[in-house]
TORPA-4810 file (N, C-alpha, C, O; in nm, 3 decimals):
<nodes>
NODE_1_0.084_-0.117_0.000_0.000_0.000_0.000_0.088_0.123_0.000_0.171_0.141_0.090_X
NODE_2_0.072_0.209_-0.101_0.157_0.324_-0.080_0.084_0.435_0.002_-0.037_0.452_0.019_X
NODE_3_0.189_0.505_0.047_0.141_0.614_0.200_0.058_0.690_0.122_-0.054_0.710_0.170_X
NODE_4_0.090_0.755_-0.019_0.006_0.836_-0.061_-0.117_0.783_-0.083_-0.205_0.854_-0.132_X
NODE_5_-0.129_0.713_-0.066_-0.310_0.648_-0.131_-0.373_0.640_0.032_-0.493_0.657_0.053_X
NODE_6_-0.306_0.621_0.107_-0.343_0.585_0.264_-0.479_0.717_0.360_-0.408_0.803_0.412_X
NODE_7_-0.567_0.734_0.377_-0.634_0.740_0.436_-0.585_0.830_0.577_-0.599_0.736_0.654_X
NODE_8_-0.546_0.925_0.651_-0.532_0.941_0.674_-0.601_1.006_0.860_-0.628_1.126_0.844_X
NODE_9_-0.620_0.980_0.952_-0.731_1.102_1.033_-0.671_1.076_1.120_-0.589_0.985_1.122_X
NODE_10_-0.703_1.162_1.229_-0.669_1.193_1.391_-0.756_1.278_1.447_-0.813_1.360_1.375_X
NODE_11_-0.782_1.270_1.596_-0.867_1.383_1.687_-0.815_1.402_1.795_-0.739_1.310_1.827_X
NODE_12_-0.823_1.494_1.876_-0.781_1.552_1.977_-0.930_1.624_2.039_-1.039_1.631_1.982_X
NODE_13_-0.900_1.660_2.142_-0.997_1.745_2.225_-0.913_1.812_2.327_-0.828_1.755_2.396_X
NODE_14_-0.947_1.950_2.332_-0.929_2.065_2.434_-1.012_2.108_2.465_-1.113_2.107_2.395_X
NODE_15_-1.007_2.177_2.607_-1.105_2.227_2.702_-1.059_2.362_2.734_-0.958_2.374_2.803_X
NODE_16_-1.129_2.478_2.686_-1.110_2.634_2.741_-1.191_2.651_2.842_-1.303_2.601_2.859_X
NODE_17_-1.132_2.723_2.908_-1.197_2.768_3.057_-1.205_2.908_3.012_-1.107_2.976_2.982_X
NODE_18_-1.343_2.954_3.009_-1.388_3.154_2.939_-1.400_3.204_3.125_-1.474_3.182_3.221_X
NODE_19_-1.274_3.280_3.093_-1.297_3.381_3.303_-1.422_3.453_3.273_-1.439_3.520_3.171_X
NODE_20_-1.531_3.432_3.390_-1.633_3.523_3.405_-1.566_3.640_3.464_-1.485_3.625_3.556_X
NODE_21_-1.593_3.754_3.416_-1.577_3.892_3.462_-1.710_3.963_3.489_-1.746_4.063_3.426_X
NODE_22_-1.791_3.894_3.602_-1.915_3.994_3.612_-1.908_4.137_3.678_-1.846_4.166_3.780_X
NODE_23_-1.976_4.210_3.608_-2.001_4.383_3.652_-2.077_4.443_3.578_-2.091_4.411_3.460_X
NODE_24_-2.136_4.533_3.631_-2.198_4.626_3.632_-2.180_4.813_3.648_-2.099_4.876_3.716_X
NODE_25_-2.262_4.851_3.579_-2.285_4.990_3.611_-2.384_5.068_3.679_-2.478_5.064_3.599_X
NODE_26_-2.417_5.130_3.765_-2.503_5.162_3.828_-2.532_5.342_3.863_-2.480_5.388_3.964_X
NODE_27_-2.608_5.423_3.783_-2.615_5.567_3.791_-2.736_5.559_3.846_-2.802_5.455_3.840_X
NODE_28_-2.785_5.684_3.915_-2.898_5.761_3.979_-2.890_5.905_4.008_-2.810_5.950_4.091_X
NODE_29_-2.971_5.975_3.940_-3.067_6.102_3.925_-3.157_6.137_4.042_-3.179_6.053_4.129_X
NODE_30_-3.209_6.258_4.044_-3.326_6.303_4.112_-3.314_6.426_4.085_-3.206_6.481_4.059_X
NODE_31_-3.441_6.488_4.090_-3.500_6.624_4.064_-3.638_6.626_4.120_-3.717_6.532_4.131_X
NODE_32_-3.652_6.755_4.155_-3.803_6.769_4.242_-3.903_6.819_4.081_-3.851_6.855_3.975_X
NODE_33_-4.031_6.810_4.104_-4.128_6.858_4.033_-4.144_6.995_4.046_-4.090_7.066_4.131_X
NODE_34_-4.226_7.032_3.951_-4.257_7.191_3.978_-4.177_7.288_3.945_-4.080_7.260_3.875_X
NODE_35_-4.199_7.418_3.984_-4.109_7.562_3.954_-4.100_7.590_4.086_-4.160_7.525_4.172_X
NODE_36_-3.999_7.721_4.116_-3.982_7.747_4.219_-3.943_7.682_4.324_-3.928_7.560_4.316_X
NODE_37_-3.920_7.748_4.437_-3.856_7.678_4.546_-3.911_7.528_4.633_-4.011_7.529_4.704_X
NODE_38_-3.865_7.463_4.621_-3.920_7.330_4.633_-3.995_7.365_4.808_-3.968_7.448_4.895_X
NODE_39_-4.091_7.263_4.798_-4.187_7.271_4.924_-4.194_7.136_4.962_-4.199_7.042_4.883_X
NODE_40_-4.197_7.123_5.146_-4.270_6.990_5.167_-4.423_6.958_5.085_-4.519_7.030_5.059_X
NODE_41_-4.389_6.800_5.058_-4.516_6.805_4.975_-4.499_6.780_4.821_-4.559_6.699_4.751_X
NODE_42_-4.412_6.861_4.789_-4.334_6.840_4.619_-4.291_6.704_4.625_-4.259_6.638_4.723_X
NODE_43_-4.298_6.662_4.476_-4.255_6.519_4.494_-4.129_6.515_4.399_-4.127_6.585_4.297_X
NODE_44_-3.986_6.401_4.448_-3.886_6.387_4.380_-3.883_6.301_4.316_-3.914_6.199_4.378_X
NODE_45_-3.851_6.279_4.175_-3.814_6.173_4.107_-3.681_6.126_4.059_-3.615_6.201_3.987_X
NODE_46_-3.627_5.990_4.098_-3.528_5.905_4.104_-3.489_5.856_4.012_-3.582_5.776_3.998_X
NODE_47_-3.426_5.835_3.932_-3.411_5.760_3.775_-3.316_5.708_3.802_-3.242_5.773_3.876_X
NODE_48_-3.284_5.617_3.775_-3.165_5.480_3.757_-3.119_5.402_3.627_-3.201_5.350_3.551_X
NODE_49_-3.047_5.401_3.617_-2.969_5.338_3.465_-2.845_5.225_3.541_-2.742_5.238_3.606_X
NODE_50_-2.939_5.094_3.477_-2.802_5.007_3.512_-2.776_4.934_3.404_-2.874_4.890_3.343_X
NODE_51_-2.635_4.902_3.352_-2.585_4.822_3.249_-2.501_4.718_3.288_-2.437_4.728_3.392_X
NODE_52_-2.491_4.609_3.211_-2.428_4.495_3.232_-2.322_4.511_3.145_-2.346_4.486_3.027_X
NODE_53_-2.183_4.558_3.182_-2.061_4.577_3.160_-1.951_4.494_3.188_-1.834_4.532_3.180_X
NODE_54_-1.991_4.364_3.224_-1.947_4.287_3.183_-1.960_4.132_3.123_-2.072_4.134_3.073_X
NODE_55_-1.901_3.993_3.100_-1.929_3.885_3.033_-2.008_3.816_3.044_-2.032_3.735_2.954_X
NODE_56_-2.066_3.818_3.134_-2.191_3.665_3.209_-2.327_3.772_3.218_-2.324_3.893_3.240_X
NODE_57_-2.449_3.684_3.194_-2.559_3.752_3.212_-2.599_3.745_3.392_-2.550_3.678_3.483_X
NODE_58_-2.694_3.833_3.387_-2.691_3.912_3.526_-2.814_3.894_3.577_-2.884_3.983_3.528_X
NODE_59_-2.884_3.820_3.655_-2.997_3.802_3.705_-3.049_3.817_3.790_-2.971_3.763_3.868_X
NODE_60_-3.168_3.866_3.878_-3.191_3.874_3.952_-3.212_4.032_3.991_-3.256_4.068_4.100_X
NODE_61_-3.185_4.095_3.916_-3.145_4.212_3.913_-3.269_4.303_4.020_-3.389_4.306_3.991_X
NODE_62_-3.201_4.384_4.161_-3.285_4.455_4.226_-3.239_4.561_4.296_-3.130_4.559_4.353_X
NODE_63_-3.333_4.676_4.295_-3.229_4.779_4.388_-3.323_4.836_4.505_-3.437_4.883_4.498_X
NODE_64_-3.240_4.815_4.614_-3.276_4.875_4.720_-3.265_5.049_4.759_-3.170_5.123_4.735_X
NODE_65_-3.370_5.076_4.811_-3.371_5.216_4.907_-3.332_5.228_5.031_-3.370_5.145_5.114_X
NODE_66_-3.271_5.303_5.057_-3.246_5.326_5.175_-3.297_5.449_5.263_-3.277_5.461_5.384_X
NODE_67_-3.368_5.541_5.179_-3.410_5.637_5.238_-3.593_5.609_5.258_-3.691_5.572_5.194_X
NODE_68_-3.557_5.651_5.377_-3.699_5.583_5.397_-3.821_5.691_5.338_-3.797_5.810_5.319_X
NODE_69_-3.930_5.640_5.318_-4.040_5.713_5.232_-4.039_5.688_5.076_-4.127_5.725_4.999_X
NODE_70_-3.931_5.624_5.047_-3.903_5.597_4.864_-4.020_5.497_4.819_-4.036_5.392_4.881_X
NODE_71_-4.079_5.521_4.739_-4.194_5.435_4.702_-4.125_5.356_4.620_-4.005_5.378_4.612_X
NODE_72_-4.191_5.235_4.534_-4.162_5.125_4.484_-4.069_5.167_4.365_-4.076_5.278_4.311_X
NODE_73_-3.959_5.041_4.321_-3.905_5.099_4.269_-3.924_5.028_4.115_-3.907_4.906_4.108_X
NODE_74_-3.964_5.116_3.971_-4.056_5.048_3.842_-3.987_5.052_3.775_-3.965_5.156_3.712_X
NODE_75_-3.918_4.936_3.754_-3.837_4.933_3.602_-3.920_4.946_3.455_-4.036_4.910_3.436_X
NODE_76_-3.846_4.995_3.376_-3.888_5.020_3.255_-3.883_4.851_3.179_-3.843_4.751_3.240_X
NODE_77_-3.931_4.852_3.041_-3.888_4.721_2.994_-3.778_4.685_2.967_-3.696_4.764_2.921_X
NODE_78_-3.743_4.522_2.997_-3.636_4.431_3.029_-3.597_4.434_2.834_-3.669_4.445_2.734_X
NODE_79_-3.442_4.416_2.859_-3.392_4.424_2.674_-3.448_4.235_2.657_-3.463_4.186_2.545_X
NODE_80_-3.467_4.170_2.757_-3.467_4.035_2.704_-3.553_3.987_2.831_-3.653_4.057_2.840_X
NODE_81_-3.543_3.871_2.951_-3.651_3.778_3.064_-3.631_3.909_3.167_-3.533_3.983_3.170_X
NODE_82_-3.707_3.914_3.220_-3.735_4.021_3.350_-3.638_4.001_3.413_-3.566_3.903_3.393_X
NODE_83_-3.612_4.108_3.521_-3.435_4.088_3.604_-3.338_4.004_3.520_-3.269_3.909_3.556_X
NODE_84_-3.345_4.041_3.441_-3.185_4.004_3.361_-3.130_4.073_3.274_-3.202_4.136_3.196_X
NODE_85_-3.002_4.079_3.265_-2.958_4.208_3.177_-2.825_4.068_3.088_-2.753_3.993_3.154_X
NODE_86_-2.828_4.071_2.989_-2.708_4.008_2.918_-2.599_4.099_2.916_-2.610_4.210_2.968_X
NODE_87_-2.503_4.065_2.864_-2.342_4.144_2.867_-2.381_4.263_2.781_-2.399_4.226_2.665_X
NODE_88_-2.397_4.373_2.796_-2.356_4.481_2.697_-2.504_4.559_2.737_-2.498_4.682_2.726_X
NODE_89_-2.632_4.506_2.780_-2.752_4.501_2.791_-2.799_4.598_2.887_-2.750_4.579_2.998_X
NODE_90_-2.878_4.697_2.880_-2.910_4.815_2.986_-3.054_4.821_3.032_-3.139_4.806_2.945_X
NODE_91_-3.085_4.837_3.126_-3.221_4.904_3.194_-3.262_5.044_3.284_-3.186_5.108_3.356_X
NODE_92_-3.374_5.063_3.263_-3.389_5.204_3.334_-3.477_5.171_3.443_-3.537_5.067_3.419_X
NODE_93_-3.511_5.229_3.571_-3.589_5.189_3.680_-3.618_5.378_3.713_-3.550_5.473_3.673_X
NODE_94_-3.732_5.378_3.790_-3.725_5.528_3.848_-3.826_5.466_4.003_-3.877_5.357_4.029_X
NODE_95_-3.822_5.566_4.061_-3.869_5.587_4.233_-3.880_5.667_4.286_-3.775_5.723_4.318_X
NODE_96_-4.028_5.737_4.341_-4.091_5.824_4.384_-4.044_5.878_4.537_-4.002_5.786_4.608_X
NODE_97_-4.044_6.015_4.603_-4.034_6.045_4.728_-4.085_6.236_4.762_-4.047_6.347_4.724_X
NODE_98_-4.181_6.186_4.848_-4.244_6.314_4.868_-4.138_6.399_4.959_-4.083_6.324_5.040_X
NODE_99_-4.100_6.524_4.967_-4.049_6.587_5.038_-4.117_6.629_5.144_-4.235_6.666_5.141_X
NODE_100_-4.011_6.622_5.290_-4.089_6.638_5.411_-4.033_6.819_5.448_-3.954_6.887_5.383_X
NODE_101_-4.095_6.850_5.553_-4.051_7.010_5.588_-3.908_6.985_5.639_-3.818_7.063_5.610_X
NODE_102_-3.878_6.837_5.742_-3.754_6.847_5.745_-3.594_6.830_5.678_-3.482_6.827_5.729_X
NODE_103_-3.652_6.820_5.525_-3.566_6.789_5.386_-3.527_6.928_5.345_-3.417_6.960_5.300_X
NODE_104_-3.678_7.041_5.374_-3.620_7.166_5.332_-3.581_7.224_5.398_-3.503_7.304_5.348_X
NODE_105_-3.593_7.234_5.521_-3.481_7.257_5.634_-3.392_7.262_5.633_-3.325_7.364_5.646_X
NODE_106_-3.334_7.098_5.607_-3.201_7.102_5.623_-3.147_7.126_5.464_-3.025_7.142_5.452_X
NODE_107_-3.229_7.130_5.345_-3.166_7.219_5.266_-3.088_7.120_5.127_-3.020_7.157_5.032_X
NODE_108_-3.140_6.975_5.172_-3.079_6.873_5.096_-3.137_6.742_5.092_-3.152_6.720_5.212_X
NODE_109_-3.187_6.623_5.022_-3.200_6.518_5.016_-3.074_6.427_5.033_-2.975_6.500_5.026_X
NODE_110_-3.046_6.326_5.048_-2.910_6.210_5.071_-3.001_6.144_5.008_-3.121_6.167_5.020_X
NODE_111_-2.960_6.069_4.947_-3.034_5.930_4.936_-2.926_5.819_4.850_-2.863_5.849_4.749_X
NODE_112_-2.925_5.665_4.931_-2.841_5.584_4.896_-2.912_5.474_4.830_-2.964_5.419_4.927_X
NODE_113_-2.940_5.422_4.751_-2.995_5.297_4.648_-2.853_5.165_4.660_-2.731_5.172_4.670_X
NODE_114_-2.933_5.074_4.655_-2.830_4.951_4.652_-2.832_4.845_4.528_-2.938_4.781_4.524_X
NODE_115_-2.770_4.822_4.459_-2.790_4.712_4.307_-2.759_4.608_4.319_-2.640_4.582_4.300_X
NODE_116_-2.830_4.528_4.346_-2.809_4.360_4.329_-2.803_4.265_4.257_-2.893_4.276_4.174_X
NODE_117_-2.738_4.160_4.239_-2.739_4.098_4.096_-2.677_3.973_4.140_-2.592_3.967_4.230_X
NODE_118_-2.738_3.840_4.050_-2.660_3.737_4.067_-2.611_3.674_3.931_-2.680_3.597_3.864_X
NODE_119_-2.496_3.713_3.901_-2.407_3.648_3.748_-2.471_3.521_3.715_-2.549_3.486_3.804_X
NODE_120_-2.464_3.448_3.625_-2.519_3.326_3.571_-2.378_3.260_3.647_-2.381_3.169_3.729_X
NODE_121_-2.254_3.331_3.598_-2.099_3.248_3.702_-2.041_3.366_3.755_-2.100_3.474_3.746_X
NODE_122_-1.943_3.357_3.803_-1.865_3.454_3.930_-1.960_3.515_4.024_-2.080_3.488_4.031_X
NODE_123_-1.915_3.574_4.073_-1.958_3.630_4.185_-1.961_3.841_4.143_-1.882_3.898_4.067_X
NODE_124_-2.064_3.900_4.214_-2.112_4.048_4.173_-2.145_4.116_4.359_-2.243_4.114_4.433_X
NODE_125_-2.017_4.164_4.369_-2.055_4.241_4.512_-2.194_4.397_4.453_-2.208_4.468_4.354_X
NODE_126_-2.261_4.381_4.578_-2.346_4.505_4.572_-2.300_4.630_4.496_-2.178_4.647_4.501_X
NODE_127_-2.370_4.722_4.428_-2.370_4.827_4.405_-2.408_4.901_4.502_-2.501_4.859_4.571_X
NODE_128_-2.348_5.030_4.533_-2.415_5.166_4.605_-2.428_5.259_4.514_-2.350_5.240_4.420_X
NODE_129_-2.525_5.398_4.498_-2.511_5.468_4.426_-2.607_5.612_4.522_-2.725_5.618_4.556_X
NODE_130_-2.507_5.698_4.539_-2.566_5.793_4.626_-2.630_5.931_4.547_-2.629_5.943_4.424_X
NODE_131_-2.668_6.002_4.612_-2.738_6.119_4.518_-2.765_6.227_4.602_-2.843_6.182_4.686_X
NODE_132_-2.740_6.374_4.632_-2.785_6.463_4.720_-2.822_6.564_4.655_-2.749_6.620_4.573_X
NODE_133_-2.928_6.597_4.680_-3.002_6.660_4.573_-3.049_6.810_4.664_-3.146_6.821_4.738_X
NODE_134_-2.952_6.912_4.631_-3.004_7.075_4.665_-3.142_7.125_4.684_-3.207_7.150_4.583_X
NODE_135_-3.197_7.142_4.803_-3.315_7.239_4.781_-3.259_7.364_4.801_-3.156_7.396_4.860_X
NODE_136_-3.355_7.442_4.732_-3.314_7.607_4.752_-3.375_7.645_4.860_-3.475_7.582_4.893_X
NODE_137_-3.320_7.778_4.956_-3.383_7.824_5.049_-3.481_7.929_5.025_-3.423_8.023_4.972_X
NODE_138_-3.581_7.948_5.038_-3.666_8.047_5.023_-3.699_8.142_5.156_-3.807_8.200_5.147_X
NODE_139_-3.667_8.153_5.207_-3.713_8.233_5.361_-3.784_8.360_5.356_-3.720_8.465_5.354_X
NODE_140_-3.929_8.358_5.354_-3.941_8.487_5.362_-4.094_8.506_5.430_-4.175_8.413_5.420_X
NODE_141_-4.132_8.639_5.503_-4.193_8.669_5.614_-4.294_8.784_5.574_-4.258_8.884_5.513_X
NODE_142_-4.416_8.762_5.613_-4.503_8.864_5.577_-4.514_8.956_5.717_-4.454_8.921_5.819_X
NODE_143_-4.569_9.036_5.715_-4.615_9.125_5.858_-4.729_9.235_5.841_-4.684_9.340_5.794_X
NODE_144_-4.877_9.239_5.869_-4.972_9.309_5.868_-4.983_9.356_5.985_-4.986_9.281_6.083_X
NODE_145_-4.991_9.496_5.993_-5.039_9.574_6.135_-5.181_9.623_6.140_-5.230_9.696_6.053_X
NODE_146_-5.228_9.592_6.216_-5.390_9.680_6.172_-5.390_9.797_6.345_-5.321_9.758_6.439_X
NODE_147_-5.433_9.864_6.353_-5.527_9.960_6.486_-5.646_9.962_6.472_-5.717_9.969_6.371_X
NODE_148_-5.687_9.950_6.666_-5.829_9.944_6.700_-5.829_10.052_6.811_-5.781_10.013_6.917_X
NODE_149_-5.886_10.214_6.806_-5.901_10.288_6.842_-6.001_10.258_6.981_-6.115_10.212_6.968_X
NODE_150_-5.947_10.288_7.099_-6.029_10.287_7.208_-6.089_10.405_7.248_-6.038_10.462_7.345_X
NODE_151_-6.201_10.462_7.187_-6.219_10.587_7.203_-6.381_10.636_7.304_-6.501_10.657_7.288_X
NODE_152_-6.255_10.631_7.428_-6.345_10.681_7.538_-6.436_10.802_7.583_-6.529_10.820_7.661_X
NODE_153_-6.356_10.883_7.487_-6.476_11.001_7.478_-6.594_10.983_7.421_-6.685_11.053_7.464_X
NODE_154_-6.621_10.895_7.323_-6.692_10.877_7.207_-6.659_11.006_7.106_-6.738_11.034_7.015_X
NODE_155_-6.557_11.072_7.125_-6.561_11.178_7.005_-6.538_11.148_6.879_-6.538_11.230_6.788_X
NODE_156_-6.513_11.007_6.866_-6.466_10.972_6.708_-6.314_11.016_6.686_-6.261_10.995_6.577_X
NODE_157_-6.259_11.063_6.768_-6.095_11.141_6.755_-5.998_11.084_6.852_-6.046_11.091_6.965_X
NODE_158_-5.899_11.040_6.850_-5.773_10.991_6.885_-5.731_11.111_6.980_-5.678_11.211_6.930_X
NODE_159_-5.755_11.101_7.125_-5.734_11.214_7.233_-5.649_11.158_7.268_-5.635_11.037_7.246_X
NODE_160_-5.507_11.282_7.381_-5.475_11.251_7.472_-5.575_11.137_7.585_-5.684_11.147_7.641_X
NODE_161_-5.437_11.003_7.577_-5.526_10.903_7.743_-5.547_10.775_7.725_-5.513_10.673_7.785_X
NODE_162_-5.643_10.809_7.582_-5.695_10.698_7.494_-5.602_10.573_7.439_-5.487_10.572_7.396_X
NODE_163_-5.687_10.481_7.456_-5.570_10.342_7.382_-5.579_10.335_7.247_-5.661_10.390_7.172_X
NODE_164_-5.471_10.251_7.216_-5.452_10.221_7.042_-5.428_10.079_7.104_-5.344_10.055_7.190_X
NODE_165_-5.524_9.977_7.042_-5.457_9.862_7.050_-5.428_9.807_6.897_-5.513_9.799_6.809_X
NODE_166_-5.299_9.774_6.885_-5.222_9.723_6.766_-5.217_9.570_6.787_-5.173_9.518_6.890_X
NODE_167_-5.261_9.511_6.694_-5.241_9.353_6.640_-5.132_9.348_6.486_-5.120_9.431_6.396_X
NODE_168_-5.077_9.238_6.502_-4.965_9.223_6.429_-5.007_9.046_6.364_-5.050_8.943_6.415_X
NODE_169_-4.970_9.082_6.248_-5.043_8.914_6.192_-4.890_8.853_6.141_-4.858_8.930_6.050_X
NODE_170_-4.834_8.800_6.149_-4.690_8.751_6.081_-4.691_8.644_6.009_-4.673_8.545_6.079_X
NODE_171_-4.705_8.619_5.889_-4.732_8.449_5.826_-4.566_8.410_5.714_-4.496_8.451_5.621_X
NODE_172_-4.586_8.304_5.811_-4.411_8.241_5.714_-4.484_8.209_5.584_-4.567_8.119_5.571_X
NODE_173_-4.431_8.320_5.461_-4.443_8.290_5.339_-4.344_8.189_5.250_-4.355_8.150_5.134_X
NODE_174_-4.259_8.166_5.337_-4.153_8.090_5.254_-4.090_7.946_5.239_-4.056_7.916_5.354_X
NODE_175_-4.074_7.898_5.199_-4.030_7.740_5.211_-4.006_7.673_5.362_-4.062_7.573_5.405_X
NODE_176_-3.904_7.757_5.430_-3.819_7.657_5.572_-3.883_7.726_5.667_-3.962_7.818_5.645_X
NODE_177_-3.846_7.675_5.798_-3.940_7.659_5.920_-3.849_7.785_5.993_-3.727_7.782_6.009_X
NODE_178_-3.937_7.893_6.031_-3.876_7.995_6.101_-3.891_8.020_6.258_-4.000_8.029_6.314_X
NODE_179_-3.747_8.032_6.331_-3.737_8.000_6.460_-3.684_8.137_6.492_-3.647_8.215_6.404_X
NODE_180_-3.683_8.170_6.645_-3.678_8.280_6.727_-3.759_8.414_6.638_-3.699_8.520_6.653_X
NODE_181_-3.839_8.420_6.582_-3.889_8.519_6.530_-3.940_8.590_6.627_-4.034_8.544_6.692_X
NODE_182_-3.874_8.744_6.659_-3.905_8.850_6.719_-4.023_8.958_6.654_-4.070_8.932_6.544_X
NODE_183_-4.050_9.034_6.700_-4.124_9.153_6.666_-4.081_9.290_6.744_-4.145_9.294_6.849_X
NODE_184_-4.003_9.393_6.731_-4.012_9.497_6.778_-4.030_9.590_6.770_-3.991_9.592_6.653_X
NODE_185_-4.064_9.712_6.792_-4.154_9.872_6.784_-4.065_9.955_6.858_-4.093_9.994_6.971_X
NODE_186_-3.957_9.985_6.797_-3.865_10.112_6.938_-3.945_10.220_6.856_-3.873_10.313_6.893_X
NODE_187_-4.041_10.285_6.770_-4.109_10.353_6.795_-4.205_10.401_6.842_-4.260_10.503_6.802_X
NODE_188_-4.246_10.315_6.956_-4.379_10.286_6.987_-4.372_10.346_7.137_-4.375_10.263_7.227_X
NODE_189_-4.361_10.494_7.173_-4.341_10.516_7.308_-4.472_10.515_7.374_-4.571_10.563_7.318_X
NODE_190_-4.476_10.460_7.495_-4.595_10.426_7.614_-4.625_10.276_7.577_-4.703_10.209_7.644_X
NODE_191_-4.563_10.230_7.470_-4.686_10.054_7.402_-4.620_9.977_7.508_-4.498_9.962_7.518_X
NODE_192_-4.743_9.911_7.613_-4.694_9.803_7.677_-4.705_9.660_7.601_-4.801_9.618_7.537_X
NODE_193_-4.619_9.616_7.619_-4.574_9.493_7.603_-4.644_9.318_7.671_-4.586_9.213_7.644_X
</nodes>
């Protein structure tokens, strides 16, 4: 039999091992509703963008609040099965929070969100993603004076003797909570106090 006419074959087998590199991206937004200086009562909205940035698909996918009062949190539609994001694959989520008087007070929201995920392989530590979101201060104070003539003569005329009683109406027109508010009159000689 000559070699050239001969038939020739062989097989082998190899085994690749593909490294899972699971990760993620995780952003968050907020902005209050409305114009003007934000008020308890205004409501903030939360927006979230998470992408699967890296090799293994990502399941399970959930994010926690941490600030308390955050209403549920609604993802937009999944690129492919619900809570799962494939490699390259993005979703949007948003989450509601009413502002309290003590948010505009202190003049700022904090708020910390947490991203969870379980890789199809490797392992995916938590996401954090923080956000502090500016309220503006508005501070500002009305003051109406009215007089009620005590007129003991009955003359209809403001005599030596006679009282003036003055009322003072003061209403917080403005966003934050106003403390030690005084009132004083150094023009007001004889006004008891």
């Amino acid at each position: 039999m000559d070699v050239n006419d001969a038939e020739l074959s062989a097989s082998d087998s190899a085994e690749i091992t593909l490294v899972a590199s699971p990760d993620a991206t995780f952003k968050k937004e907020g902005s209050v509703a409305g114009s003007g200086d934000p008020e308890a009562g205004d409501i903030v909205t939360y927006s979230f963008t998470i992408e699967n940035t890296g090799n293994v698909t990502l399941t399970g996918i959930a994010i926690a609040e941490h600030l308390v009062g955050v209403g549920s949190v609604l993802f937009a539609e999944w690129p492919g099965a619900e809570g799962e994001l494939a490699p390259g694959k993005s979703t949007t989520a948003s989450a509601e929070y009413v502002l309290t008087q003590a948010d505009v007070d202190a003049g700022e929201v904090v708020n910390v969100s947490t991203l969870s995920a379980v890789p199809t392989r490797g392992t995916l530590d938590d996401i954090e993603a923080q956000h502090s979101l500016s309220l503006a201060s508005g501070a500002a104070l009305t003051l109406v004076k009215s007089a009620v003539l005590y007129d003991d003569s009955g003359d209809g005329l403001a005599n030596t003797d006679e009282r003036i009683r003055y009322t003072f109406t003061l209403t917080n027109v403005g966003n934050v909570t106003l403390t030690n508010v005084t009132l004083q009159m150094p023009r007001c000689r004889g006004c008891l106090r």
